[in-house]
C-alpha positions in Angstrom: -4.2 16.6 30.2 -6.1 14.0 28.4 -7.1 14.5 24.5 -8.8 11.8 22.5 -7.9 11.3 18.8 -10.5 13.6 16.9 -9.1 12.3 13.2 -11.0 9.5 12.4 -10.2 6.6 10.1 -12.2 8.5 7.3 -10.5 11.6 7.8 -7.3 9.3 7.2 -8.3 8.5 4.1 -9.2 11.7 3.1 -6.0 13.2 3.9 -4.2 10.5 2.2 -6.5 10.7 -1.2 -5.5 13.9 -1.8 -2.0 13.4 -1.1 -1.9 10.3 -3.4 -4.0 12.4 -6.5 -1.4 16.1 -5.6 1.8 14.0 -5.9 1.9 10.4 -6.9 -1.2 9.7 -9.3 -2.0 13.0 -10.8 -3.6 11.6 -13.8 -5.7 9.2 -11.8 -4.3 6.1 -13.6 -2.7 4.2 -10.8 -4.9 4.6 -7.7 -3.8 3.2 -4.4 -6.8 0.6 -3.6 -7.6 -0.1 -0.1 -8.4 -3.7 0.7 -7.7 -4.0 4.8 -5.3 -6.6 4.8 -2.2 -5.2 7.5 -0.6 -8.7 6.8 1.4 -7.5 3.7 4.9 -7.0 4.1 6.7 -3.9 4.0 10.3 -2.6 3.0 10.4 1.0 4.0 8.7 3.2 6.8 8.5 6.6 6.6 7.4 7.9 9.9 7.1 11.8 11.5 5.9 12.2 15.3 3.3 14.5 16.8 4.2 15.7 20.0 2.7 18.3 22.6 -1.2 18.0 23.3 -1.4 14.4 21.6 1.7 12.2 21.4 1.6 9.6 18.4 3.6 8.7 15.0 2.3 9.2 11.4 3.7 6.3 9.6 4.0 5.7 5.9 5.2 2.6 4.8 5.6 0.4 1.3 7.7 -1.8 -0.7 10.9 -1.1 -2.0 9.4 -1.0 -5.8 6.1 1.4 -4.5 8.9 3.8 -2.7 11.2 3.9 -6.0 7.7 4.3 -8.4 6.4 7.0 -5.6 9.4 9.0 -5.9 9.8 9.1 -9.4 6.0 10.0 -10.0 6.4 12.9 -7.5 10.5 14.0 -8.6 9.0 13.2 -12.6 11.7 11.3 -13.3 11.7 8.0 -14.4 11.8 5.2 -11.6 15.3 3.7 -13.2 16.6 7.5 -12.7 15.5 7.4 -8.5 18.5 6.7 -6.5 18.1 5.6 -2.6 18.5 9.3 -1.8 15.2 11.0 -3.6 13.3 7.6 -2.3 14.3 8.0 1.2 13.4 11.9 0.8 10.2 11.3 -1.1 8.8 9.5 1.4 10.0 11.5 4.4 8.1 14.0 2.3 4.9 12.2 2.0 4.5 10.9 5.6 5.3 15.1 6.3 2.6 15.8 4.2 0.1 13.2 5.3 1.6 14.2 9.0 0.8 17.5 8.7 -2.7 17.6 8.1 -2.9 15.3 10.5 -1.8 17.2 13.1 -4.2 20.4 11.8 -7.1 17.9 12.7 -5.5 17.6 16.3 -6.2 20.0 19.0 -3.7 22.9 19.5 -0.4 22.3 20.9 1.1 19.9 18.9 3.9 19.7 16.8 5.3 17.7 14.0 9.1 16.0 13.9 11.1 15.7 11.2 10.6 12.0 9.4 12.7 9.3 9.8 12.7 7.0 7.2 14.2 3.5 7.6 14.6 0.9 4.7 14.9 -2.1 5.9 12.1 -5.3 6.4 8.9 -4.1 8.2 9.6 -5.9 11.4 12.7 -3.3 12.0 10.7 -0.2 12.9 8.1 -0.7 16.1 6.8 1.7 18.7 6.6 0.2 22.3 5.2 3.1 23.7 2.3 3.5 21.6 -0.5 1.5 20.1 -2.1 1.7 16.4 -5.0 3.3 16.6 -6.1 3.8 12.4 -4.8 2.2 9.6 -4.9 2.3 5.6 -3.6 -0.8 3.6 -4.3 -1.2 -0.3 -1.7 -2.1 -2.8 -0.7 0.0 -5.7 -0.2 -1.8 -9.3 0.2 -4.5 -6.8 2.6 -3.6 -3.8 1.8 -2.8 -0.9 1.5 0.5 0.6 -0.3 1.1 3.9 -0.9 4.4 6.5 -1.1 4.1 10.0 -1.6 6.7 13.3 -0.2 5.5 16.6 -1.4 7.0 19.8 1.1 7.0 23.0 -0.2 4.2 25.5 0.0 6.3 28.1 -2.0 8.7 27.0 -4.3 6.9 26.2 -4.4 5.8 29.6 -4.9 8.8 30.7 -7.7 9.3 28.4 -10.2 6.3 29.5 -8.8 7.4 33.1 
């Protein structure tokens, strides 16, 4: 069975608007600005996988600093008080989140992994077997954050077939 993405690139951004204003900005002081470029450099990816009637990854992925600042604003704590623990699990938790809806905007069938979060330089985490497809990348009081939806190549393939 074929299935084309139905979540567009402005239902991306959607989605992760009202993540960013329900757990990291509340206050709407700090938004996350978008400004396209995919070239920045990233220290930790967060990602969750959509299996079933559409195969793809939901991955969230930042700097070291916006992971620590992310977790604090969403654990209230301070970001001196986050450890590598509640940063790895914050962000699990957002690409969950931001995973999540995706996969209520995908046709039935489907179902959501657990994340994976890896901390370590951005050219550590790849997926062979599937192509980008959507992306989101802005900076947040200057690092880099960005959101991007893969789509297994193969069915893909099968798609366009």
């Amino acid at each position: 069975m074929s299935v084309e993405t139905v979540v567009t690139q402005d239902d991306l951004a959607e989605m992760v608007e009202q993540v960013w204003v329900s757990y990291v900005d509340p206050e709407g002081v700090s938004p996350l600005v978008l400004t396209g470029d995919a070239k920045q450099p990233t220290e930790v990816h967060s990602t969750v996988s959509i299996t079933g009637s559409w195969h793809g990854h939901l991955v969230y992925a930042c700097s070291l600093k916006a992971a620590r600042r992310a977790a604090a604003a969403f654990l209230a704590m301070e970001s001196d008080e986050v450890g590598q623990e509640d940063t790895s699990d914050v962000l699990g938790e957002l690409a969950n989140i931001i995973g999540g809806n995706v996969k209520a905007m995908l046709p039935a069938g489907c179902f959501l992994s657990l994340p994976t979060v890896v901390m370590a330089p951005d050219t550590a985490s790849y997926y062979p077997a599937a192509e980008q497809i959507s992306g989101l990348y802005g900076v947040w009081d200057g690092e880099p954050v960005s959101i991007s939806m893969w789509q297994s190549i193969k069915q893909q393939q099968e798609a366009s077939a």
